[in-house]
N, CA, C and O of each residue as an XYZ file, in Angstrom:
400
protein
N     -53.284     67.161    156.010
C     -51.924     66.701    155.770
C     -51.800     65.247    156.216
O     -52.652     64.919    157.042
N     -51.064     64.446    155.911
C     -51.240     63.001    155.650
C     -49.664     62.706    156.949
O     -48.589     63.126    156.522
N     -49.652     62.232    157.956
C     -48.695     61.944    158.846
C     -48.080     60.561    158.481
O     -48.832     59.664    158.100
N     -46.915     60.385    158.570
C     -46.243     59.321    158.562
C     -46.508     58.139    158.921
O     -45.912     57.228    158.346
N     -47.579     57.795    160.081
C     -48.213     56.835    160.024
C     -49.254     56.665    159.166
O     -49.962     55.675    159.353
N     -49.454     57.238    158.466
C     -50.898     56.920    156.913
C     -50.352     56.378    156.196
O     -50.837     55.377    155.670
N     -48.663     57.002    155.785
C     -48.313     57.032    154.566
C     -47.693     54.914    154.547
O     -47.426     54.209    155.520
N     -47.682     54.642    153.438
C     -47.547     53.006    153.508
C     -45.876     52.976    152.534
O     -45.586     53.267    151.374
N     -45.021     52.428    153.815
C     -43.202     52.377    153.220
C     -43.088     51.421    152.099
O     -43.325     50.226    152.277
N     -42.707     51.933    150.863
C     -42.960     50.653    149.737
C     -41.543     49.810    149.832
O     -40.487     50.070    150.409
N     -41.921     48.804    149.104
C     -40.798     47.979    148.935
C     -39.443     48.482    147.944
O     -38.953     47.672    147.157
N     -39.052     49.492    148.030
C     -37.992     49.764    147.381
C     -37.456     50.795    147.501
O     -38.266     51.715    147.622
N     -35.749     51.290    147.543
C     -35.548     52.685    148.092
C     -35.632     53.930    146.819
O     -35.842     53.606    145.650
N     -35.484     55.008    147.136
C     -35.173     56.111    146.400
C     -34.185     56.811    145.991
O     -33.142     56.449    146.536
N     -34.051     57.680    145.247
C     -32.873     58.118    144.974
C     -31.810     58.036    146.337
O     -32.384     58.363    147.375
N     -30.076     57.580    146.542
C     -29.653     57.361    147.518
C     -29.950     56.973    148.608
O     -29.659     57.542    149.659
N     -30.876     55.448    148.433
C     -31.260     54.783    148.923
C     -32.397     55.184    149.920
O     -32.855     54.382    150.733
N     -32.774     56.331    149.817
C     -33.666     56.838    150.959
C     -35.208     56.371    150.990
O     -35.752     56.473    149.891
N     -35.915     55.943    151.894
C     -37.195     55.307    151.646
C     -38.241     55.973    151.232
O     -38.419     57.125    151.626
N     -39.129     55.349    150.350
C     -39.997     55.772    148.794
C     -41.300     55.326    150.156
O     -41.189     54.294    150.818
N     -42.416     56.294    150.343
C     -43.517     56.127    150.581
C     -44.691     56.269    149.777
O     -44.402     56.665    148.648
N     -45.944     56.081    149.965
C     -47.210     55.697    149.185
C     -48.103     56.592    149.976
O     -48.071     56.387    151.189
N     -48.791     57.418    149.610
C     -49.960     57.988    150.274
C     -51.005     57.748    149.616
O     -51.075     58.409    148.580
N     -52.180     56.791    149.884
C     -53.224     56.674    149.448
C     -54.000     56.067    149.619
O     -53.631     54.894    149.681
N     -55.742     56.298    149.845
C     -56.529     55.751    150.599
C     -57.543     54.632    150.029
O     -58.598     54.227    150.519
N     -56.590     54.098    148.303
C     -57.031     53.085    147.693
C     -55.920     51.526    148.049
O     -54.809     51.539    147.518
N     -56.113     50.902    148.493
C     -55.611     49.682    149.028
C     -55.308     48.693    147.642
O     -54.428     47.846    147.486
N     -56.607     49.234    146.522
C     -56.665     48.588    145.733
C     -56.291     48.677    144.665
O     -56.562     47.884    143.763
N     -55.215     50.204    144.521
C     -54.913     50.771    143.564
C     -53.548     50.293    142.767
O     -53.003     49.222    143.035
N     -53.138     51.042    141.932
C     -52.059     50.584    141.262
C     -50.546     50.362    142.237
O     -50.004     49.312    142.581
N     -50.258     51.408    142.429
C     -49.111     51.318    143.247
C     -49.240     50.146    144.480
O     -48.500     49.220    144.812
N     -50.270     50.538    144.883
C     -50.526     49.409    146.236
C     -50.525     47.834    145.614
O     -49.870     47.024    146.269
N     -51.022     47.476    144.732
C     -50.979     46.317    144.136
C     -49.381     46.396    143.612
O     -48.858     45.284    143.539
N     -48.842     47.104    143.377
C     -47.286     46.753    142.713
C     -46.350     46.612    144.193
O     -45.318     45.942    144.179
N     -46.715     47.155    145.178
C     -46.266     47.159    146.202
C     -46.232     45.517    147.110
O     -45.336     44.936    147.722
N     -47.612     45.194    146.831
C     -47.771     44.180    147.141
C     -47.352     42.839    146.161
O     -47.402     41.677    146.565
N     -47.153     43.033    145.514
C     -46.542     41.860    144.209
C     -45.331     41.792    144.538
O     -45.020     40.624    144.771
N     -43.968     42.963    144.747
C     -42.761     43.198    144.746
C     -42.710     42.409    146.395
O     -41.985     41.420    146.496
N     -43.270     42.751    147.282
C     -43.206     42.154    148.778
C     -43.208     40.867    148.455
O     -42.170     40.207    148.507
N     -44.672     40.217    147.985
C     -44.467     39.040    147.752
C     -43.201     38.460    146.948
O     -42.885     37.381    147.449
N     -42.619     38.706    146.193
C     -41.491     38.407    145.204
C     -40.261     37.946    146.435
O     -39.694     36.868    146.615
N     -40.138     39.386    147.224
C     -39.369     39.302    148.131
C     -39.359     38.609    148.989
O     -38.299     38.029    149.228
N     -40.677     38.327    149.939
C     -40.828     36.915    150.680
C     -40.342     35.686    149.866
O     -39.386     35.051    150.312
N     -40.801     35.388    148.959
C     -40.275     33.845    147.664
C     -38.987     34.177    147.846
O     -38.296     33.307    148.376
N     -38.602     34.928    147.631
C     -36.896     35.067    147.097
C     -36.170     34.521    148.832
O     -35.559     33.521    149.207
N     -36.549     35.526    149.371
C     -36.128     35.214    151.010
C     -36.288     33.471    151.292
O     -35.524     32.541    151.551
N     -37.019     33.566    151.182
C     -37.654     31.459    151.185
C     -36.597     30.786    150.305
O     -35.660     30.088    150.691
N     -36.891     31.093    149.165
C     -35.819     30.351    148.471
C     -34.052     30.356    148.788
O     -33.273     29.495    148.379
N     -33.677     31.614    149.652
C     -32.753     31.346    149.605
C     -32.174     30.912    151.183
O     -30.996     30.853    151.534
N     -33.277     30.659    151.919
C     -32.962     30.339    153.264
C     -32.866     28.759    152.948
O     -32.165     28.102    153.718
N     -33.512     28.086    151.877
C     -33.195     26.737    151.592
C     -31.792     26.366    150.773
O     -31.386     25.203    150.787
N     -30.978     27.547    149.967
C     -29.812     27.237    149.476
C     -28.880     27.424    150.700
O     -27.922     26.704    150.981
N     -29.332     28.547    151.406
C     -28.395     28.891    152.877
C     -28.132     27.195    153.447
O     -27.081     26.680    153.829
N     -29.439     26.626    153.338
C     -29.030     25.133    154.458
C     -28.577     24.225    153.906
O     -28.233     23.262    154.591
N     -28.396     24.187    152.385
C     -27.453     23.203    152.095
C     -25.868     23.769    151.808
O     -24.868     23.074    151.989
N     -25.857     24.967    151.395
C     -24.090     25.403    151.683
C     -23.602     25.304    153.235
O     -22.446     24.973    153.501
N     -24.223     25.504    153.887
C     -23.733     25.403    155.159
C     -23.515     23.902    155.550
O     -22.571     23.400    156.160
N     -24.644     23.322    155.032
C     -24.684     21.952    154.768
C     -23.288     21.004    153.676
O     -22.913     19.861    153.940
N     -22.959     21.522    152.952
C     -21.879     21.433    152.517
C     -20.535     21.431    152.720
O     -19.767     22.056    151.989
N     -20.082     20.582    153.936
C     -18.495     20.334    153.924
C     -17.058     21.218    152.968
O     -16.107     21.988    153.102
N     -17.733     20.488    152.106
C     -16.752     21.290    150.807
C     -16.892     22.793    150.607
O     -16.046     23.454    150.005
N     -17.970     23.287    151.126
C     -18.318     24.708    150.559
C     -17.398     25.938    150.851
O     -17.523     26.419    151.976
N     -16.482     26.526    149.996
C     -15.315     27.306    150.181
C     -15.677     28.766    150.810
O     -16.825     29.126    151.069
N     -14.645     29.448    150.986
C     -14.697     30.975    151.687
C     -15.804     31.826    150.319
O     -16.879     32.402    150.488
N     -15.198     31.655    149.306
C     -16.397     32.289    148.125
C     -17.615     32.059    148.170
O     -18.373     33.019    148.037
N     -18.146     30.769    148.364
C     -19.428     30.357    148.687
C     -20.227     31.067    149.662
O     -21.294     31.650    149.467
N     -19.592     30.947    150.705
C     -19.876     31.529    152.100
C     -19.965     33.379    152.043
O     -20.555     34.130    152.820
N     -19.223     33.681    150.937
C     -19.384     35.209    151.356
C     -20.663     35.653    150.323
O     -21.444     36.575    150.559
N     -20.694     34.592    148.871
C     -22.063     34.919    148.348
C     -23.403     34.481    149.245
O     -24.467     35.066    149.043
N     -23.365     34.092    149.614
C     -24.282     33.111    150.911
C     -24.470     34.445    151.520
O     -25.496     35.091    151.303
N     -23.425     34.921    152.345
C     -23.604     36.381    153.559
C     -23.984     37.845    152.553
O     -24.631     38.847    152.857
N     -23.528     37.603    151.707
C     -24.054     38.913    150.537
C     -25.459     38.630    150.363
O     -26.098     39.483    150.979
N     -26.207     37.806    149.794
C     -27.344     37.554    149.404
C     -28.232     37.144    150.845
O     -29.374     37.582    150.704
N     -28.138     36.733    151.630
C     -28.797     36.752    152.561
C     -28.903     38.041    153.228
O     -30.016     38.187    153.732
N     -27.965     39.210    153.430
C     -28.195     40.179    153.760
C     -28.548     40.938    153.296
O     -28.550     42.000    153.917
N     -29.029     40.917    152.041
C     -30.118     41.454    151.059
C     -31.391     41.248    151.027
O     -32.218     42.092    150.682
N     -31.712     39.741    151.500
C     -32.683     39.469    151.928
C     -33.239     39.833    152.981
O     -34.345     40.374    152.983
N     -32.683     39.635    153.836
C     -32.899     40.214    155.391
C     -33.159     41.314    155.657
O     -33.669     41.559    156.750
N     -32.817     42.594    154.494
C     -33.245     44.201    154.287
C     -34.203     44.226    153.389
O     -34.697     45.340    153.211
N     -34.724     43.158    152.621
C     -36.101     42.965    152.361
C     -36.843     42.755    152.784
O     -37.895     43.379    152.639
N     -36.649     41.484    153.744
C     -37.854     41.209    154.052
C     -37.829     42.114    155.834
O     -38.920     42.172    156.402
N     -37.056     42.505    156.287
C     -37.413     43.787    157.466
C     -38.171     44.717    156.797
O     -39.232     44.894    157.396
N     -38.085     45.278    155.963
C     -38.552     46.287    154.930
C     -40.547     46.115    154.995
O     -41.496     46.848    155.271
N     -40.352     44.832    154.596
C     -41.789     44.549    154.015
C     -42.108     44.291    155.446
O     -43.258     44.677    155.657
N     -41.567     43.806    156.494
C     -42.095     43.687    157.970
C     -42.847     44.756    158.725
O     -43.839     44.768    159.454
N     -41.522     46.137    158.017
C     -41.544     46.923    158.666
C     -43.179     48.103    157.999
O     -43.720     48.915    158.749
N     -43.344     48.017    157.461
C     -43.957     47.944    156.080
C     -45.908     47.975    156.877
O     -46.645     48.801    157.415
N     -45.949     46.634    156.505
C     -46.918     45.723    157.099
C     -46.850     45.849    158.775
O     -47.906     45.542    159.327
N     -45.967     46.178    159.483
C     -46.285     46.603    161.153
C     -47.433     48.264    161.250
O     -48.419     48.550    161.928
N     -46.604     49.031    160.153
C     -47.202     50.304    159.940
C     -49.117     50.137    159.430
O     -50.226     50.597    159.701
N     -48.589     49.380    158.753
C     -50.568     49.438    158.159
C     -51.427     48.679    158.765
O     -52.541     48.444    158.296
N     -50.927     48.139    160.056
C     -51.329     47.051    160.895
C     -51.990     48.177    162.432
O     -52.833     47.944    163.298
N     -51.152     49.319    162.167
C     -51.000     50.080    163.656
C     -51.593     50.943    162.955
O     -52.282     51.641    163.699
N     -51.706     51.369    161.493
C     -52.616     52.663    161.531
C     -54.431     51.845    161.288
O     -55.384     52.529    161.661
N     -54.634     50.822    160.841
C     -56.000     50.140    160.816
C     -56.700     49.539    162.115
O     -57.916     49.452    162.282
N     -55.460     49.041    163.221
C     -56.522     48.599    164.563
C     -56.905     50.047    165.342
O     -56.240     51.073    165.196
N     -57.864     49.959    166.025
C     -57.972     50.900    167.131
C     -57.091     51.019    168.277
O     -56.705     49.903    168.621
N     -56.699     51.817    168.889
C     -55.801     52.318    169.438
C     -56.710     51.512    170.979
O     -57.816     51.838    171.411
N     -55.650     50.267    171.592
C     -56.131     49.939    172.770
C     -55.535     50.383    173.889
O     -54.310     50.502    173.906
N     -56.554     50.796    175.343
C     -55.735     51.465    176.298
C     -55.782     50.131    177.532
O     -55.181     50.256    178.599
């Protein structure tokens, strides 16, 4: 039986948002490669928008609307890219040896 630390948390949720896992001992396989493409997407996206974040804030003029698409989309990001953190901590702790 395959324990929760094997299994690898993908980048995207499941029906009612509940988290979609991967069991499988190909790294190189399909899902794992789509897994890893979508993360990456999500890091770019996160990047890109931590540079629009610094010029609206940067922006004097920038109104209450601005600012709440700014806090909407950044907090989308921020549950991405924890996601893929959280993600990548797991396959990090089931591959080193366990140090005492």
């Amino acid at each position: 039986m395959t324990t929760q630390n094997e299994l690898r948390l993908l980048p995207w949720s499941g029906p009612e948002g509940k988290p979609c896992y991967l069991s499988t001992d190909d790294k190189g396989g399909y899902m794992s490669r789509l897994a890893d493409n979508i993360e990456a997407e999500q890091l770019g996206t996160a990047a890109e928008l931590l540079k629009q974040a610094a010029e609206v804030l940067g922006d004097e003029h920038a109104g209450p609307e601005s600012m709440q698409l700014l806090a909407k989309e950044l907090t989308g990001a921020l549950r991405d890219v924890l996601r893929v953190a959280t993600s990548r901590g797991h396959l990090l702790a089931g591959s080193e040896p366990h140090r005492i």
